[in-house]
GUTI-302877 format. One record per residue (C-alpha): residue in one letter; x, z, y. Coordinates in steps of 0.5 Angstrom, whole numbers, padded with zeros to 4 digits, always signed. Example, Ala and Ser with C-alpha at 12.3 -4.5 7.8 and 13.67 -1.06 7.14 Angstrom:
BEGIN
A+0025+0016-0009/S+0027+0014-0002/
//
This chain:
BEGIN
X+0000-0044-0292/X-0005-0041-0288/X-0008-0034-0289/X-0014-0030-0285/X-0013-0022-0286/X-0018-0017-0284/X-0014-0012-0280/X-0016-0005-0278/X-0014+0000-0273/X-0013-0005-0267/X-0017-0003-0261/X-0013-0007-0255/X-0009-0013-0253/X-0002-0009-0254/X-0005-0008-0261/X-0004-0016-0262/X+0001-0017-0258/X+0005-0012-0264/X+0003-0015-0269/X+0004-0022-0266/X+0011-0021-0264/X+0013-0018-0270/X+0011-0023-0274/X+0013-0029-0270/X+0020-0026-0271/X+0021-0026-0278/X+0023-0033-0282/X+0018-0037-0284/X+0012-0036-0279/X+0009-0042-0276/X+0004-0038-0273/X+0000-0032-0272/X-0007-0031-0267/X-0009-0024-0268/X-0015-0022-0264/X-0017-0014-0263/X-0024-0016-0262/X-0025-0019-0268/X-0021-0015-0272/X-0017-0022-0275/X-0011-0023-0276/X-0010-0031-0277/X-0003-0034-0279/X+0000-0040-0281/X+0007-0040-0284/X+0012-0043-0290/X+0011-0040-0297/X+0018-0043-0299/X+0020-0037-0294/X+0016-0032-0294/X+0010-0030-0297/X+0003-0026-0296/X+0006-0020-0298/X+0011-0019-0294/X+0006-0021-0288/X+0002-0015-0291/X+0007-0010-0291/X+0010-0011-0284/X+0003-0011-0280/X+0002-0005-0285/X+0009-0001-0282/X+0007-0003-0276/X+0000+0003-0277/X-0005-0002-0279/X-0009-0003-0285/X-0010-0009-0288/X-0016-0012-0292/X-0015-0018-0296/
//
């Protein structure tokens, strides 16, 4: 699956570095591009392992806001 998330609070590289590696360390995340300038949030990831809700949360814990 491959989900597009509109992320707010992001202001610089070290914001998409976090998020980044925080979702590259959970199972089932094929890939994560997150980019600050455009406030978006791009990952790939296996649906039997993981789901967008889980994603949602761990980008939410880590201080952003989300918009689906």
């Amino acid at each position: 699956m491959k989900i597009m998330l509109n992320i707010e609070g992001m202001h610089c590289k070290s914001c998409e570095v976090l998020i980044k590696d925080e979702l590259d360390e959970l199972e089932g995340i094929k890939k994560a591009d997150i980019s600050a300038d455009k406030g978006i949030a791009t990952i790939e990831y296996d649906d039997s392992k993981i789901d967008k809700m889980k994603i949602i949360e761990i980008i939410k814990k880590e201080g952003f806001k989300v918009k689906r």
